[in-house]
C-alpha positions in Angstrom: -5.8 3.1 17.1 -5.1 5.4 14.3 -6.5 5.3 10.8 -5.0 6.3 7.4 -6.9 5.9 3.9 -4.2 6.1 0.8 -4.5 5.6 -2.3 -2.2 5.2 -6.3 -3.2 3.9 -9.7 -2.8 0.6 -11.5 -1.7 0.7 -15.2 -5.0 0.9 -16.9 -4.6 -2.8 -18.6 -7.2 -5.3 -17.7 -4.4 -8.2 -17.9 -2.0 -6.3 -15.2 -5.1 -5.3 -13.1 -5.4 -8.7 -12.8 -2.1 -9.8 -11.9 -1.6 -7.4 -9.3 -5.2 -8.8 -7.9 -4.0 -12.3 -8.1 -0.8 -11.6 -5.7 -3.1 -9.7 -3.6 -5.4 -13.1 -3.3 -2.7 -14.3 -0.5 0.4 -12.6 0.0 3.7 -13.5 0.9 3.7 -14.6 4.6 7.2 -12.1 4.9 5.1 -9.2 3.5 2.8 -9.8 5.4 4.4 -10.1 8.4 6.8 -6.8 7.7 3.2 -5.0 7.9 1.9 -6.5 11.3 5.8 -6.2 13.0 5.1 -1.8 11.6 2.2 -1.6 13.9 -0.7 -2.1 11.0 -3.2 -4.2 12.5 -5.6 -4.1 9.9 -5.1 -3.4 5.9 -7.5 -3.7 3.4 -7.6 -2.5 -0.4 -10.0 -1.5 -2.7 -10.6 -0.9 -6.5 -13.2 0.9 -8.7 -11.6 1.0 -12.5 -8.0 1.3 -12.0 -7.6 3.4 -9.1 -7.1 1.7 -5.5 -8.3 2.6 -2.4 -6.2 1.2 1.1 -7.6 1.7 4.4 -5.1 1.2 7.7 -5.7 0.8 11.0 -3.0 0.7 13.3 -1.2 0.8 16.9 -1.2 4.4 18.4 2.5 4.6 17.9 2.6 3.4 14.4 4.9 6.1 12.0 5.1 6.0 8.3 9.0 6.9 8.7 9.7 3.9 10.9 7.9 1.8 8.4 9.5 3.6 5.5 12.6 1.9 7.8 11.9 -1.2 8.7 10.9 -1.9 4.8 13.9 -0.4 3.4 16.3 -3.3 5.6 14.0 -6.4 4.1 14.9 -7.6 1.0 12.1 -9.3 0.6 10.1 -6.2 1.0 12.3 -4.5 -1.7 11.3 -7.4 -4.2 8.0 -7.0 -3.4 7.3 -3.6 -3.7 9.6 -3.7 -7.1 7.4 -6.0 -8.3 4.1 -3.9 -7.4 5.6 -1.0 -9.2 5.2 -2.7 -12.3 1.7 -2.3 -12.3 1.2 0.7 -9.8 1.5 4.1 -11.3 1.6 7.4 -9.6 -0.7 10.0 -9.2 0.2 14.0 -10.5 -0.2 14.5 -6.6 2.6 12.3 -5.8 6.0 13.6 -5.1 9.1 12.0 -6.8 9.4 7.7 -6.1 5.9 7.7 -4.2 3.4 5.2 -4.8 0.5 5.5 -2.5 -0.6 9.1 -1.6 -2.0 9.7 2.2 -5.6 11.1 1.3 -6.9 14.1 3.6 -10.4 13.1 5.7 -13.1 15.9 5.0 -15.7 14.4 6.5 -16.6 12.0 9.9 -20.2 10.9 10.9 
């Protein structure tokens, strides 16, 4: 099992926070299973203001590139993460077209 934390903004408007929440209250069943066929096995998000936190636990031979793959052939992943961008927004770390940002672990207990 490997674990990745990530994280990415919402637009800072109470109404679109709440939107975004609202798909988030049962997604798709095709988005969700595009993220159990990558190897995810466990996804969950968190938010404090407008900034989300994700944590991901998946298979040992999960890769972000053969995700990055898999979701760029499904359509209906393409709609879905269109429609998510509405109310995402990038962080100044982000490079160029990235949402969520891989967060470095500095500290394990």
């Amino acid at each position: 099992m490997k674990r990745y934390c990530l994280t990415v903004d919402l637009v800072n408007d109470p109404e679109m926070i709440s939107e975004y929440e609202g798909y988030h209250k049962q997604i798709r069943p095709e988005i969700e299973k595009s993220i159990r066929d990558a190897g995810i096995t466990v996804m969950d998000i968190y938010r404090l203001g407008n900034r989300l936190f994700m944590i991901m636990e998946t298979e040992d031979d999960f890769s972000f590139e053969k995700k990055a793959e898999m979701d760029a052939a499904n359509e209906k992943v393409q709609e879905w993460e269109q429609l998510m961008w509405k109310y995402q927004q990038a962080l100044p770390e982000a490079k160029p077209g990235e949402k969520w940002v891989l967060m470095n672990q500095i500290f394990a207990l």
